[in-house]
Backbone bond lengths (Angstrom), bond angles and torsions (degrees), N, CA, C in turn:
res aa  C-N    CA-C-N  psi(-1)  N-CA   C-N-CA  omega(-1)  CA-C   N-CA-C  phi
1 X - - - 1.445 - - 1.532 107.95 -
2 X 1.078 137.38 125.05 1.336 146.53 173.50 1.316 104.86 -77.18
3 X 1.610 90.11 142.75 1.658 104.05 -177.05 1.743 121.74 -45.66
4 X 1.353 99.72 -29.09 1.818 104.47 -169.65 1.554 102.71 -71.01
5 X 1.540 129.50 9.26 1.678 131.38 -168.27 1.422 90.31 -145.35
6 X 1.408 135.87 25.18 1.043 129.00 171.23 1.473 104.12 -87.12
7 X 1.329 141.56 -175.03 1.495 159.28 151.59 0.880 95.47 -90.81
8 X 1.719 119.67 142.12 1.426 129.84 141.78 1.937 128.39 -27.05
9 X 0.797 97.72 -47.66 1.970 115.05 166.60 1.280 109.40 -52.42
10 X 1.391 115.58 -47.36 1.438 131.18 -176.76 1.474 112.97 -59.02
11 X 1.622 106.54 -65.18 1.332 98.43 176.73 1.301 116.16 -88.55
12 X 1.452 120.42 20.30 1.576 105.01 166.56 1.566 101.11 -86.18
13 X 1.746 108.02 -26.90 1.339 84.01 -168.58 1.660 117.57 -102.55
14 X 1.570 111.17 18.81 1.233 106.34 144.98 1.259 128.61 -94.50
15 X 1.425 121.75 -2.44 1.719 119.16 143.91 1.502 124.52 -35.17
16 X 1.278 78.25 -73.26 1.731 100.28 173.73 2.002 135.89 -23.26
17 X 1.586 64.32 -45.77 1.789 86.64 168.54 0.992 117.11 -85.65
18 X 1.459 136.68 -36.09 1.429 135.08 166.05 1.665 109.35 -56.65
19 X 1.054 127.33 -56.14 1.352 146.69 165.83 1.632 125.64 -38.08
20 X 1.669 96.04 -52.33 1.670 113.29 148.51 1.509 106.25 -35.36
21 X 1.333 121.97 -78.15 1.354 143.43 -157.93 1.089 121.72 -77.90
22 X 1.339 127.87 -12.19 1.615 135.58 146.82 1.585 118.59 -84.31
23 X 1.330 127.98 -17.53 1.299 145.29 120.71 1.301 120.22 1.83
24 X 1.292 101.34 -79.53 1.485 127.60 -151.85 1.607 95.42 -88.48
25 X 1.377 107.80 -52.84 1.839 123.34 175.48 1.813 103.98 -37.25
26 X 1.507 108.47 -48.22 1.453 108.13 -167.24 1.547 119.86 -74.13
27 X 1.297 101.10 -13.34 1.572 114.76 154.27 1.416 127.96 -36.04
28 X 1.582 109.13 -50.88 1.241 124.87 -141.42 2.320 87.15 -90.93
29 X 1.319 103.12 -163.72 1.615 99.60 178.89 1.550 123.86 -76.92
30 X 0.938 107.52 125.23 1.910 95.50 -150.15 1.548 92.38 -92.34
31 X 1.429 120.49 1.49 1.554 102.51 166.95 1.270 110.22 -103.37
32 X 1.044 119.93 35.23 1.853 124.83 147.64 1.300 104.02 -94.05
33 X 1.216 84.56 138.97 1.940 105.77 177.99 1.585 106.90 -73.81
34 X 1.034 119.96 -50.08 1.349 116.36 178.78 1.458 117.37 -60.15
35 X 1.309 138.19 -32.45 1.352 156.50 167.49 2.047 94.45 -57.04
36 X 0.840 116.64 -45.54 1.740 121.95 -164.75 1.638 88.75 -88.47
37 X 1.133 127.15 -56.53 1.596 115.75 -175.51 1.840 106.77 -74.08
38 X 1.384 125.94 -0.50 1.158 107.89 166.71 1.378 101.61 -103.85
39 X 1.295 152.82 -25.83 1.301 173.15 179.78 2.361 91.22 -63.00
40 X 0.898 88.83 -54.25 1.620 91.01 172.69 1.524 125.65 -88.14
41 X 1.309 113.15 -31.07 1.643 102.89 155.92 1.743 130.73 -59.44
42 X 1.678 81.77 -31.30 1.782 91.22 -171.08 1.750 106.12 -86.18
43 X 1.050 108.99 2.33 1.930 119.71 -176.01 1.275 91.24 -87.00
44 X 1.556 113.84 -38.82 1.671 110.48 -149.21 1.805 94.62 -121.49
45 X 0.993 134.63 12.64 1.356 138.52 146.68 1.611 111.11 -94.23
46 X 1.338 129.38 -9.94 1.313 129.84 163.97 1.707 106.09 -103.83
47 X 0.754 125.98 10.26 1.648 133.51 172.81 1.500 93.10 -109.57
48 X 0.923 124.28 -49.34 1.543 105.24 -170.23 1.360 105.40 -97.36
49 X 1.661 147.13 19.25 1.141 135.74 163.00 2.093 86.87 -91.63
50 X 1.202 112.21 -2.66 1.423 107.13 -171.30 1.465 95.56 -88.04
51 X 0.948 142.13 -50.75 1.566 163.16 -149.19 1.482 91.78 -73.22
52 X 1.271 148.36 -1.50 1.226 156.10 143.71 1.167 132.12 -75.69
53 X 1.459 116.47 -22.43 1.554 116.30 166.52 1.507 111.59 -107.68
54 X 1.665 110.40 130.62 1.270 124.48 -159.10 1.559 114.47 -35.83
55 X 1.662 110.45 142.98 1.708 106.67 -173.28 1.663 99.58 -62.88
56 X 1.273 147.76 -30.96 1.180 118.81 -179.54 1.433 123.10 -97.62
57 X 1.266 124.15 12.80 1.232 124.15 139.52 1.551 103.64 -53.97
58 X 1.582 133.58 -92.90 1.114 150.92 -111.10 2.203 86.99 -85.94
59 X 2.010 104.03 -21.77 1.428 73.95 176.44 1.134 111.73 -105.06
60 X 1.489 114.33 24.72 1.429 116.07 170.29 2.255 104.40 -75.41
61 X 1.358 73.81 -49.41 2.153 87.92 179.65 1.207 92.65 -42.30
62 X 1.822 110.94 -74.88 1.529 116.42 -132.43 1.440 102.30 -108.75
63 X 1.327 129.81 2.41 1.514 131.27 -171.31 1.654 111.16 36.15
64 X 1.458 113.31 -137.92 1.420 115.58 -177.28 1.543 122.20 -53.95
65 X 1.399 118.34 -13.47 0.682 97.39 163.81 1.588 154.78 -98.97
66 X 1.675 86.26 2.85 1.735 99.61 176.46 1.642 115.24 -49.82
67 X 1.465 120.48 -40.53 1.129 130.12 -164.34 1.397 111.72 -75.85
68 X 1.513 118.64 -23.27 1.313 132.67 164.82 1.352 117.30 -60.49
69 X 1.537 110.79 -47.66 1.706 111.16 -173.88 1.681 92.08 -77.07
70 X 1.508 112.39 -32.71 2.091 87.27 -164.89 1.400 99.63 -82.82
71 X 1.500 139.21 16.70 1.187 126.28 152.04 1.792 117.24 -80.94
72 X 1.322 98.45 -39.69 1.201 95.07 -177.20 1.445 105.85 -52.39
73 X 1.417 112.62 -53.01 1.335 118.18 -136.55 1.886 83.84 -66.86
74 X 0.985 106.82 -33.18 1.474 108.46 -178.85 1.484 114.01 -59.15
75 X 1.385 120.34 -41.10 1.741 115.76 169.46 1.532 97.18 -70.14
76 X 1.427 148.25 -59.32 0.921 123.35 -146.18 2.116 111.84 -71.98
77 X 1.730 95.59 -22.83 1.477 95.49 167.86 1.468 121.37 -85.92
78 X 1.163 121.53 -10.00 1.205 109.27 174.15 1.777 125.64 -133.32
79 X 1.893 108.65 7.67 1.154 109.90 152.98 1.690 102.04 -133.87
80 X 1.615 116.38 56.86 1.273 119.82 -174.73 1.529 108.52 -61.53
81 X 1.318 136.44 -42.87 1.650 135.56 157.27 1.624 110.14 -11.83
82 X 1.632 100.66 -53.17 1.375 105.03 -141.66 1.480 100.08 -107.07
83 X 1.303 118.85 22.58 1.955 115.27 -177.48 1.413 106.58 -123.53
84 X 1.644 97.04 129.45 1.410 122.91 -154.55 1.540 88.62 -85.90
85 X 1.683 89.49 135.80 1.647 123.14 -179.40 1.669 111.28 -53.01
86 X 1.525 108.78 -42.42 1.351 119.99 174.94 1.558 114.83 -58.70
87 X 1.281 118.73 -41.91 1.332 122.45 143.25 1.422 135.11 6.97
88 X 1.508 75.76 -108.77 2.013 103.23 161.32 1.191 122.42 -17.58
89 X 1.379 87.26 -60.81 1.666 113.96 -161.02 1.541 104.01 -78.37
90 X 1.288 126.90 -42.56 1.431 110.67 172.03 1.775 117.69 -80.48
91 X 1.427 95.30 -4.35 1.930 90.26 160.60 1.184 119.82 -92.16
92 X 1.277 124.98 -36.55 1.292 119.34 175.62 1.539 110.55 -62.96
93 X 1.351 135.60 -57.41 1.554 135.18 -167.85 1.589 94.05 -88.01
94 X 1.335 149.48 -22.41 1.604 123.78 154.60 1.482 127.90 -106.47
95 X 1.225 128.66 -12.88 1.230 134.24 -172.70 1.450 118.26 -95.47
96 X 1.497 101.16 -53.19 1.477 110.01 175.52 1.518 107.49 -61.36
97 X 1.031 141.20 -95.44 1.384 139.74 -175.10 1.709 105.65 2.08
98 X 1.261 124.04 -68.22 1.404 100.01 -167.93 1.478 116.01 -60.22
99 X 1.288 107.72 -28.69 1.727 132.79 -160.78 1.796 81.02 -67.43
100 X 1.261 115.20 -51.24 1.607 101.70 -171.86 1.471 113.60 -78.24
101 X 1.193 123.81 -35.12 1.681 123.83 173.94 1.831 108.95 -43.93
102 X 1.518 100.28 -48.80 1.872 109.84 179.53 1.448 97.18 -61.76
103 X 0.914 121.68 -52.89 1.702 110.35 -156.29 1.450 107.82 -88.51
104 X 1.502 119.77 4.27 1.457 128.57 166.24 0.977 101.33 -87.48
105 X 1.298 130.74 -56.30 1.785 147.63 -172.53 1.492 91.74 -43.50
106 X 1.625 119.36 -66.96 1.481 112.02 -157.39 2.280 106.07 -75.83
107 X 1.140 84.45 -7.47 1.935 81.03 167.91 1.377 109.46 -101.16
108 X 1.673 115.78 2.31 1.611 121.37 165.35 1.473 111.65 78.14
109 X 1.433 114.08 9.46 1.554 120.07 148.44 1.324 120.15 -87.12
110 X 1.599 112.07 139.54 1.065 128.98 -132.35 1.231 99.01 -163.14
């Protein structure tokens, strides 16, 4: 099923899982490169399963900050070379977390 026939629920909760899994990724030694490019695919493969449910849904969820992650997600897809590891790493362990508590809250996990 392609994303454009998905439900809103749907693609929040394949965000979620990307988000899960960059999560879990930032665990691991964050001065491996491979650990930081999977930690950044999975930020920006859960940003763009988001980029499918209508912008005023998502700024009703996420307010100012939706527009923040679809920029990022936009440098890391299209100047991925050039986005600093320190970055990542301070979105995934401070930014994301609340961003995932809201978008759990509105699928009523809790």
């Amino acid at each position: 099923m392609s994303r454009q026939n998905r439900t809103t629920e749907e693609l929040i909760a394949e965000a979620l899982e990307h988000f899960d899994h960059a999560v879990e990724y930032s665990k691991r030694d964050l001065s491996d490169q491979l650990t930081l490019d999977a930690i950044a695919m999975r930020l920006s493969a859960g940003i763009d399963s988001l980029m499918h449910v209508e912008d005023g849904v998502l700024t009703s969820i996420l307010g100012d900050q939706w527009p923040k992650m679809r920029g990022m997600r936009n440098r890391m897809a299209h100047g991925y070379a050039f986005v600093n590891s320190v970055i990542i790493v301070e979105t995934v362990e401070g930014n994301l977390p609340p961003v995932v508590d809201v978008l759990r809250a509105r699928l009523g996990e809790n």
